[in-house]
N, CA, C and O atoms as a GROMACS GRO file, in nm:
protein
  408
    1UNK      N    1   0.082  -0.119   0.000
    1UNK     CA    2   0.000   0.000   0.000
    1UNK      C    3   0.087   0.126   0.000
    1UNK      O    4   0.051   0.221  -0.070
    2UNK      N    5   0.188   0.134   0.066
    2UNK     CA    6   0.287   0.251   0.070
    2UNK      C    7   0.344   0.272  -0.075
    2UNK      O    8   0.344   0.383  -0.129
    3UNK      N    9   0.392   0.161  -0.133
    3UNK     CA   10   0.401   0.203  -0.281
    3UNK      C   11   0.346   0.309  -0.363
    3UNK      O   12   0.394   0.373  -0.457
    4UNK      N   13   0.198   0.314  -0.286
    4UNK     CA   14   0.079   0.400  -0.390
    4UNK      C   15   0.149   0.549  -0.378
    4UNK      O   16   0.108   0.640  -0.450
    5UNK      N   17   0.254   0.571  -0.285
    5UNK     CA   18   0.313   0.721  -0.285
    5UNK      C   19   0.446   0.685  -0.412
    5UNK      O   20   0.470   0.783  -0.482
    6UNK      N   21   0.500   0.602  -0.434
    6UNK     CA   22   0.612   0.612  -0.520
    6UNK      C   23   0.539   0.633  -0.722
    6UNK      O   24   0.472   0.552  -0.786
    7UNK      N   25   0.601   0.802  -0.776
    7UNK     CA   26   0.568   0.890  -0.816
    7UNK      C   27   0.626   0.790  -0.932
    7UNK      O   28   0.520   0.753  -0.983
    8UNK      N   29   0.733   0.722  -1.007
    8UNK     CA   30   0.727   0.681  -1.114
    8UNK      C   31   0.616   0.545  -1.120
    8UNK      O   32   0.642   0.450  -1.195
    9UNK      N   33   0.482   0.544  -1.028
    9UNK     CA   34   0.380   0.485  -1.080
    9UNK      C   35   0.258   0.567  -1.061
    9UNK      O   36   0.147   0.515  -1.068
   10UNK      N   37   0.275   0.704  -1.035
   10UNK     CA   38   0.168   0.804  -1.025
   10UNK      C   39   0.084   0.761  -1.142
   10UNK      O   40  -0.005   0.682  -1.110
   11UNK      N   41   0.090   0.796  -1.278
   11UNK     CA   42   0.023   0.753  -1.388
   11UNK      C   43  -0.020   0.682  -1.420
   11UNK      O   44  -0.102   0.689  -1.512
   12UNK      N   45   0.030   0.527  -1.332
   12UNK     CA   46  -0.045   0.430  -1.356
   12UNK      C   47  -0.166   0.411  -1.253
   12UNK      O   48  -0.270   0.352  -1.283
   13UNK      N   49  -0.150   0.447  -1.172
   13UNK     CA   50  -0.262   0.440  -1.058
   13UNK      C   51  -0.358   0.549  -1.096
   13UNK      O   52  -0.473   0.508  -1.080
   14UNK      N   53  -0.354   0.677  -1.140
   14UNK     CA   54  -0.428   0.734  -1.201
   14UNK      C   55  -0.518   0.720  -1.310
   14UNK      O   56  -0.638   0.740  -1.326
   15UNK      N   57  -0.430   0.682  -1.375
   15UNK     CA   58  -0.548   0.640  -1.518
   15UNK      C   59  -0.607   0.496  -1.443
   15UNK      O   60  -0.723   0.512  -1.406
   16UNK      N   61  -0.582   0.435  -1.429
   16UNK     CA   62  -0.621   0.292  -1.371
   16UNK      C   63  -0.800   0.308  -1.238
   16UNK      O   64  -0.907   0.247  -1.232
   17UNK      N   65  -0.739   0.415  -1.164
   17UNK     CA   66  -0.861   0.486  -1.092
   17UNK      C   67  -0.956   0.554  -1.133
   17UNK      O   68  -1.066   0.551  -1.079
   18UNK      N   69  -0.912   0.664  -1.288
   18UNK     CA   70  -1.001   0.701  -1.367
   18UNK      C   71  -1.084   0.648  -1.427
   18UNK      O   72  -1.197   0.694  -1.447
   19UNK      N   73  -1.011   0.467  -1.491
   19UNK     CA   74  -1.069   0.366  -1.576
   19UNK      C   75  -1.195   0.301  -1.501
   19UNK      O   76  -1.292   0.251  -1.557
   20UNK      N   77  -1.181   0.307  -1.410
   20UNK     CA   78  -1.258   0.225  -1.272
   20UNK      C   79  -1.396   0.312  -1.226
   20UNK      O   80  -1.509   0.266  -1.207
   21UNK      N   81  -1.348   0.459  -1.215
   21UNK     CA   82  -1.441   0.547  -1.169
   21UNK      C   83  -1.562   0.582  -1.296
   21UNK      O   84  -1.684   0.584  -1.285
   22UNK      N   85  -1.482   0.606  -1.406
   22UNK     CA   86  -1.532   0.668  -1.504
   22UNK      C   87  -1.636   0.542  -1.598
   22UNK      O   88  -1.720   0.561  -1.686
   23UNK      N   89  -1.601   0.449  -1.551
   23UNK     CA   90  -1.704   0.345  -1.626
   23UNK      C   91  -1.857   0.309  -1.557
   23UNK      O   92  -1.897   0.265  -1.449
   24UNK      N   93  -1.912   0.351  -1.672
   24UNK     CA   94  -2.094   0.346  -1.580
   24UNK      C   95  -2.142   0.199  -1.553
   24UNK      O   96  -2.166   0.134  -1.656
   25UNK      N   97  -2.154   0.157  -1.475
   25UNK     CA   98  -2.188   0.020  -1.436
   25UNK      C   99  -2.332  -0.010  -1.520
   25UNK      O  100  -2.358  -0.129  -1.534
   26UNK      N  101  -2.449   0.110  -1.591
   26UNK     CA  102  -2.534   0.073  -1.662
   26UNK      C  103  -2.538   0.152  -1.744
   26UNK      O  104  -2.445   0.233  -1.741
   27UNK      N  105  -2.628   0.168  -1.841
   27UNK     CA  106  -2.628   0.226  -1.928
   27UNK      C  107  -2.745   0.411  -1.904
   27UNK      O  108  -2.864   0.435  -1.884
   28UNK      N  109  -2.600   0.508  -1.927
   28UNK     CA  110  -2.662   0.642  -1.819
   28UNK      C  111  -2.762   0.690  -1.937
   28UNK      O  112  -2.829   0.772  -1.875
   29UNK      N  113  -2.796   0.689  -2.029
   29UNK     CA  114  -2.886   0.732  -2.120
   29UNK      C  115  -3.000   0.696  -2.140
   29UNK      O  116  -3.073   0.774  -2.201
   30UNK      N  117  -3.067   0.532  -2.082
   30UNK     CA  118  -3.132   0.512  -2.028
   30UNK      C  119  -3.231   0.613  -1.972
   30UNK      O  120  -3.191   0.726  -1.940
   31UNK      N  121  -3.356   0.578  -1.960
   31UNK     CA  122  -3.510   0.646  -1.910
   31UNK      C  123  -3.406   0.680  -1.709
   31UNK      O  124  -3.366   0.593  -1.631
   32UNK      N  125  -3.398   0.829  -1.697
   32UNK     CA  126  -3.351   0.883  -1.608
   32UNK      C  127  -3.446   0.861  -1.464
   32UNK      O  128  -3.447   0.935  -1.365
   33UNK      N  129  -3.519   0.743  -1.486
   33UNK     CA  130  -3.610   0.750  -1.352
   33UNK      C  131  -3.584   0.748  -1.251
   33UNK      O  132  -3.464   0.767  -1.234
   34UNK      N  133  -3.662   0.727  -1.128
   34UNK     CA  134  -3.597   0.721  -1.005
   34UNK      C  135  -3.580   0.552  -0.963
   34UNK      O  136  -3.540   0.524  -0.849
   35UNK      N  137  -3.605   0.470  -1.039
   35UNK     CA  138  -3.560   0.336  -1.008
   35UNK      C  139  -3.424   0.318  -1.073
   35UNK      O  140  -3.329   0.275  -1.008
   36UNK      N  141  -3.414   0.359  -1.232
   36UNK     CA  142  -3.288   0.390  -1.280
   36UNK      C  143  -3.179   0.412  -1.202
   36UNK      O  144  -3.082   0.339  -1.182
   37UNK      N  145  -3.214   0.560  -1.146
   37UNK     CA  146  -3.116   0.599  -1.047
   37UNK      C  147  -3.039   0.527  -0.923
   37UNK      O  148  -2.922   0.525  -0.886
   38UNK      N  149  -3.177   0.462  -0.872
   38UNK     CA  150  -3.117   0.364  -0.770
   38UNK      C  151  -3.040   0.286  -0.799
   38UNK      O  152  -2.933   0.285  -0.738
   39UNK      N  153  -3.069   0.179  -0.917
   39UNK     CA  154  -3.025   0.094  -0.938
   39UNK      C  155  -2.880   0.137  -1.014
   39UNK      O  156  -2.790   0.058  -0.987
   40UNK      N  157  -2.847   0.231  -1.090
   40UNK     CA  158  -2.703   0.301  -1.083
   40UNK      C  159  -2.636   0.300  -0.961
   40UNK      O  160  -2.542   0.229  -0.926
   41UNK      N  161  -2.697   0.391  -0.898
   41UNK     CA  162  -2.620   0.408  -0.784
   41UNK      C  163  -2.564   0.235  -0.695
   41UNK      O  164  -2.454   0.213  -0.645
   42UNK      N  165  -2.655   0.161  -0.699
   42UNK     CA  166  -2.648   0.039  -0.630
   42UNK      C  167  -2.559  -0.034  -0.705
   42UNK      O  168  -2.530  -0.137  -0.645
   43UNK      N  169  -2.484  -0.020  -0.847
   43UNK     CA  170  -2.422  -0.098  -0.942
   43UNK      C  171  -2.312  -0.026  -0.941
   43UNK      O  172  -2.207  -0.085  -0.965
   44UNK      N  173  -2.310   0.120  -0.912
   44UNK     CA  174  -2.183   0.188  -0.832
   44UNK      C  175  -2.103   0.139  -0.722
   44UNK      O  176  -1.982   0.130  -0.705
   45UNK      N  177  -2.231   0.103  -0.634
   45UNK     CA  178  -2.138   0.072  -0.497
   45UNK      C  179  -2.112  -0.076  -0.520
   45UNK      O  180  -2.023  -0.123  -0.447
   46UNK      N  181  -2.142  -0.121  -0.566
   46UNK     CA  182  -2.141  -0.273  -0.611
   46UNK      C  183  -1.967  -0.291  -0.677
   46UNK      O  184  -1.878  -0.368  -0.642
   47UNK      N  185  -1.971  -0.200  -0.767
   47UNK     CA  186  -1.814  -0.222  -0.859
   47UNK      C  187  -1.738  -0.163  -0.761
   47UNK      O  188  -1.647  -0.227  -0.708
   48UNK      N  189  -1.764  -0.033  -0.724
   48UNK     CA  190  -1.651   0.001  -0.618
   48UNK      C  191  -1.604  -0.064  -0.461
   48UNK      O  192  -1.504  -0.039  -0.394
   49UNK      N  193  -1.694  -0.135  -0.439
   49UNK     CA  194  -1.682  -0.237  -0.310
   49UNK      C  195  -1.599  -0.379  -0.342
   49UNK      O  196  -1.562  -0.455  -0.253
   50UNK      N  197  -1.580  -0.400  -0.463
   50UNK     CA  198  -1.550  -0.544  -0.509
   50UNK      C  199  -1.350  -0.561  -0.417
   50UNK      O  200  -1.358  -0.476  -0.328
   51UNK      N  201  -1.266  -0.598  -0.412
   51UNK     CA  202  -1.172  -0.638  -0.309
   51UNK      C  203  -1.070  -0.523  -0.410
   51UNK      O  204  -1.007  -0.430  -0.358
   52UNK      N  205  -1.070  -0.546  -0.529
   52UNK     CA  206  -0.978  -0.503  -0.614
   52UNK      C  207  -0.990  -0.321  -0.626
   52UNK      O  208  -0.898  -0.240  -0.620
   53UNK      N  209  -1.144  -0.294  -0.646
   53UNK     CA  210  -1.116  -0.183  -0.634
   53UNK      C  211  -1.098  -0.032  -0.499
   53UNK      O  212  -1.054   0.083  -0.492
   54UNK      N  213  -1.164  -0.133  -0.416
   54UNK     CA  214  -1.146  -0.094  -0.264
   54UNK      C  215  -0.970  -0.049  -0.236
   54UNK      O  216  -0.924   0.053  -0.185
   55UNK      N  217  -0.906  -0.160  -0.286
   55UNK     CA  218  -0.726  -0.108  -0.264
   55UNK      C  219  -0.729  -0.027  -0.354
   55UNK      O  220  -0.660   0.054  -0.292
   56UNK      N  221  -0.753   0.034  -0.466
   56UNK     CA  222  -0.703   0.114  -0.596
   56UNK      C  223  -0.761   0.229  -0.496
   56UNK      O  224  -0.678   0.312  -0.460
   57UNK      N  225  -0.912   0.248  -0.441
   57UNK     CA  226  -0.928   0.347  -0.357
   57UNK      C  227  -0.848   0.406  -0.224
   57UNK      O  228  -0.819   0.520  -0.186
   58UNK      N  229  -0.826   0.267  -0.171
   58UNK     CA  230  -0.704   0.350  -0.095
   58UNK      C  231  -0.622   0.380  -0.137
   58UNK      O  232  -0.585   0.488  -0.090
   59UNK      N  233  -0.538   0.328  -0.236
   59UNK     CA  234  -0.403   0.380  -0.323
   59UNK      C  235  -0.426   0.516  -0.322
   59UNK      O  236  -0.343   0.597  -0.280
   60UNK      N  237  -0.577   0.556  -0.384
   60UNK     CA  238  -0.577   0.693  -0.403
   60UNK      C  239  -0.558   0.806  -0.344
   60UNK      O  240  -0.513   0.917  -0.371
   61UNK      N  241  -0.648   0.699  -0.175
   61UNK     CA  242  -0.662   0.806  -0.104
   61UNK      C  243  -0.512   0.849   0.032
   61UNK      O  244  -0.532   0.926   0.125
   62UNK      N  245  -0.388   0.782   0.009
   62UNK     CA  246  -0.332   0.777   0.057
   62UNK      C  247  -0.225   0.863  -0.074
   62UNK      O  248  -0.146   0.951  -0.042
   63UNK      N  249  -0.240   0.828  -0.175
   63UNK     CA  250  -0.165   0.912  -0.270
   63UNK      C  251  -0.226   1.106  -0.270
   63UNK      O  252  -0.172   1.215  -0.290
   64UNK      N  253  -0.334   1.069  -0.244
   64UNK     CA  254  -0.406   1.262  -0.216
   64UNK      C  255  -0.339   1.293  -0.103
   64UNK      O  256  -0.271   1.395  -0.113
   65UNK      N  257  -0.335   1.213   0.046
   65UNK     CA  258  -0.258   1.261   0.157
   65UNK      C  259  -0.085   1.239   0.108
   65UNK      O  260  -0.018   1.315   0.179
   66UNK      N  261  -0.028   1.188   0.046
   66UNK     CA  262   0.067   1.185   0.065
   66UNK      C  263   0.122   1.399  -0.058
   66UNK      O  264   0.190   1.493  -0.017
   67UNK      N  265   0.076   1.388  -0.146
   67UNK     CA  266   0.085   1.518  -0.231
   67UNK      C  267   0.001   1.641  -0.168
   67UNK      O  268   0.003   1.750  -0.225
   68UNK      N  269  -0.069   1.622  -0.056
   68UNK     CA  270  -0.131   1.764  -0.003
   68UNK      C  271  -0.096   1.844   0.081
   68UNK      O  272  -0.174   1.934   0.113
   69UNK      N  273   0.074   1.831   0.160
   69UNK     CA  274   0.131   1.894   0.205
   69UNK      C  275   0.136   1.996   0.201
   69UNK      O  276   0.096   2.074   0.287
   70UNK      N  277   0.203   2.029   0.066
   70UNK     CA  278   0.207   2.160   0.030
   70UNK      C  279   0.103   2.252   0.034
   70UNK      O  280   0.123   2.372   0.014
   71UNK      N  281   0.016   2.216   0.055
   71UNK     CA  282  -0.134   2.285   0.028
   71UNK      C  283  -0.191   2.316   0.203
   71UNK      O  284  -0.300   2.371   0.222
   72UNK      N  285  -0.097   2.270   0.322
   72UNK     CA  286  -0.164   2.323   0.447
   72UNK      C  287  -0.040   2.397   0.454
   72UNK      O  288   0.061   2.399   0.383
   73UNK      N  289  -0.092   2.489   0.611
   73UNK     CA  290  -0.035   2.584   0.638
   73UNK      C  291   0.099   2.634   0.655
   73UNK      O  292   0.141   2.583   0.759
   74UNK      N  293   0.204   2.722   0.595
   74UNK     CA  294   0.322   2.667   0.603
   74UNK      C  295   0.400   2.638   0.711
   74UNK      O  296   0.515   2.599   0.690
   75UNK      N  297   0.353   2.650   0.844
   75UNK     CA  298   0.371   2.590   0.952
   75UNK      C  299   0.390   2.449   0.948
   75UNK      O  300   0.491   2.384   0.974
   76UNK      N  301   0.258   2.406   0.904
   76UNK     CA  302   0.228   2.208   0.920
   76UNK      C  303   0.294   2.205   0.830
   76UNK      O  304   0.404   2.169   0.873
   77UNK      N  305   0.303   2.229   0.662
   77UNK     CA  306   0.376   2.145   0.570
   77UNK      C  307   0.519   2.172   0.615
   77UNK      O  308   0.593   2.077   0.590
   78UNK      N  309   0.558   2.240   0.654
   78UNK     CA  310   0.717   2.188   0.746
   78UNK      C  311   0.743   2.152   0.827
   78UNK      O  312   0.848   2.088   0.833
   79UNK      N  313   0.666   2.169   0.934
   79UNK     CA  314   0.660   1.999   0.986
   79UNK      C  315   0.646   1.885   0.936
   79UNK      O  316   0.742   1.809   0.946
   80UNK      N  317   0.579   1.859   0.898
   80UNK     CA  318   0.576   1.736   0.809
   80UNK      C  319   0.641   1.698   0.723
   80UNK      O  320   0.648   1.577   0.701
   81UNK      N  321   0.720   1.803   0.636
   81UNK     CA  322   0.789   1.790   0.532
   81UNK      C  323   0.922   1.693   0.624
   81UNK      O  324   0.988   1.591   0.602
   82UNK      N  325   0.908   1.814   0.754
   82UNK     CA  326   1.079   1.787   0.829
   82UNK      C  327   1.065   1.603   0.907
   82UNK      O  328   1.148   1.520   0.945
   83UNK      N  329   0.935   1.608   0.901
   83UNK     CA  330   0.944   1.454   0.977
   83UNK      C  331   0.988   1.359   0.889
   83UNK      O  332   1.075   1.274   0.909
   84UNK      N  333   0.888   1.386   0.734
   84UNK     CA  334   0.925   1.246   0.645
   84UNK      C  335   1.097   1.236   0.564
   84UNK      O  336   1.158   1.150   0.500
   85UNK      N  337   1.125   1.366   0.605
   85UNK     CA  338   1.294   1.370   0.552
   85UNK      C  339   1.372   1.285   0.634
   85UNK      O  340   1.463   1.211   0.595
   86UNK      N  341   1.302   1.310   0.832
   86UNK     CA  342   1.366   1.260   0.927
   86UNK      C  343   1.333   1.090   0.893
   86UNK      O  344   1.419   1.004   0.879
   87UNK      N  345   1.232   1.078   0.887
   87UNK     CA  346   1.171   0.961   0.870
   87UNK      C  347   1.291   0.850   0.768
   87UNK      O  348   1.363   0.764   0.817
   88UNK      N  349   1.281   0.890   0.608
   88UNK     CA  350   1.329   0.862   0.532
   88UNK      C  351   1.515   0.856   0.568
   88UNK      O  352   1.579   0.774   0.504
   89UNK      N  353   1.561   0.910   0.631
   89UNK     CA  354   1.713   0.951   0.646
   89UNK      C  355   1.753   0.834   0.749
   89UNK      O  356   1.861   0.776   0.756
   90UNK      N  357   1.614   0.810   0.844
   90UNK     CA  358   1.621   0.695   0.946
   90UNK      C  359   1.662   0.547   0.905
   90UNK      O  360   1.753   0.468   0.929
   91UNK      N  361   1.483   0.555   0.787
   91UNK     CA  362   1.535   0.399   0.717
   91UNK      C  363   1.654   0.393   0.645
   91UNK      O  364   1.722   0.291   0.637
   92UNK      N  365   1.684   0.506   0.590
   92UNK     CA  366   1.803   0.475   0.507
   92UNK      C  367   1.928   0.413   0.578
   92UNK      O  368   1.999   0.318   0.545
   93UNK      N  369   1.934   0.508   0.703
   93UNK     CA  370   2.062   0.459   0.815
   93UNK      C  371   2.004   0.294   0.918
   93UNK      O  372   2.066   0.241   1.010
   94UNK      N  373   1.900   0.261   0.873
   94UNK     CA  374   1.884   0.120   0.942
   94UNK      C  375   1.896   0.032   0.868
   94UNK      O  376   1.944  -0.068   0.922
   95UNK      N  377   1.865   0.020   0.732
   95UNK     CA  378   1.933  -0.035   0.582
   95UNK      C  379   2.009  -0.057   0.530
   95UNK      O  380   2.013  -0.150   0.449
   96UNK      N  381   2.174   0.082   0.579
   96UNK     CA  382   2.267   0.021   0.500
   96UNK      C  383   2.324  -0.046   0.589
   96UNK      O  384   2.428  -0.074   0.531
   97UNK      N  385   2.331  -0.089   0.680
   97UNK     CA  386   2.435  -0.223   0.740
   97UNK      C  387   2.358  -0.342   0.759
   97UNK      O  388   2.377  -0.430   0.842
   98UNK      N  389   2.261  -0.332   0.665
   98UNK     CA  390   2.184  -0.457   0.626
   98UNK      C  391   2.194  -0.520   0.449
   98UNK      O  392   2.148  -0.619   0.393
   99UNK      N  393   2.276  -0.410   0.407
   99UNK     CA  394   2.301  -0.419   0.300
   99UNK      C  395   2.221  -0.469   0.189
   99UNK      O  396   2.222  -0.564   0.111
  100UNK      N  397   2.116  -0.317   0.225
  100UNK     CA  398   1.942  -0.348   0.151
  100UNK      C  399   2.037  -0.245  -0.001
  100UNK      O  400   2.150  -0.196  -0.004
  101UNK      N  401   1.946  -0.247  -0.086
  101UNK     CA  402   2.011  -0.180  -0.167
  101UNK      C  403   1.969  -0.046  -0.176
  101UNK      O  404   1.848  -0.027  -0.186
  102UNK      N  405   2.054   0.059  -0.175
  102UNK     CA  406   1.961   0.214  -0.171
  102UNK      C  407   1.963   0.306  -0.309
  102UNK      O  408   1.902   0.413  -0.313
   0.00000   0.00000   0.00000
C-alpha cells in the first residue's frame, strides 16, 4: 500500500482509478427515472466495493494525503515535510548495514 506514494507509478494508478471510476456500471442514457437511479447508484457501490477496487481506492486516497502537504499551512507542511525527511534519512541509516540496496 505505501508504494501507492512512489511517483514513477503516479500515472499508472491514475489512469487505472479514472478507468474504474469513469465506467458506468449501466447504461446512463437510459429512461432517467428514479428506479434507474437507484439501481445506478447500487451498481456503483457494487463495482466500487469489489476487493480489487477498494485497494485502488485506498491507493488513491493515501496518494491525495501523501501530495497535499504543500497545500496546508506553512507551519504544518514543514513539519511534516521535516518529519518524512527525518523519517526517510532513518530507514536509510537502518538499511545500510543490512546491506538493503539504496
Amino acid at each position: 500500500m505505501v508504494l501507492a506514494t512512489e511517483m514513477t507509478k503516479h500515472f499508472e494508478h491514475l489512469n487505472r482509478f479514472v478507468s474504474v471510476i469513469s465506467q458506468p456500471p449501466v447504461d446512463e442514457n437510459k429512461d432517467s427515472s428514479s428506479s434507474q437511479r437507484i439501481l445506478f447508484h447500487e451498481a456503483t457501490a457494487k463495482k466500487l466495493s469489489s476487493a480489487e477496487n477498494r485497494t485502488l481506492i485506498r491507493r488513491m486516497l493515501i496518494k491525495c494525503a501523501d501530495v497535499s502537504n504543500p497545500a496546508r499551512p506553512l507551519p504544518l507542511c514543514i513539519e511534516w515535510a521535516t518529519r518524512i525527511a527525518d523519517e526517510y534519512c532513518q530507514q536509510t541509516d537502518d538499511e545500510r548495514p543490512k546491506d538493503f540496496r539504496l
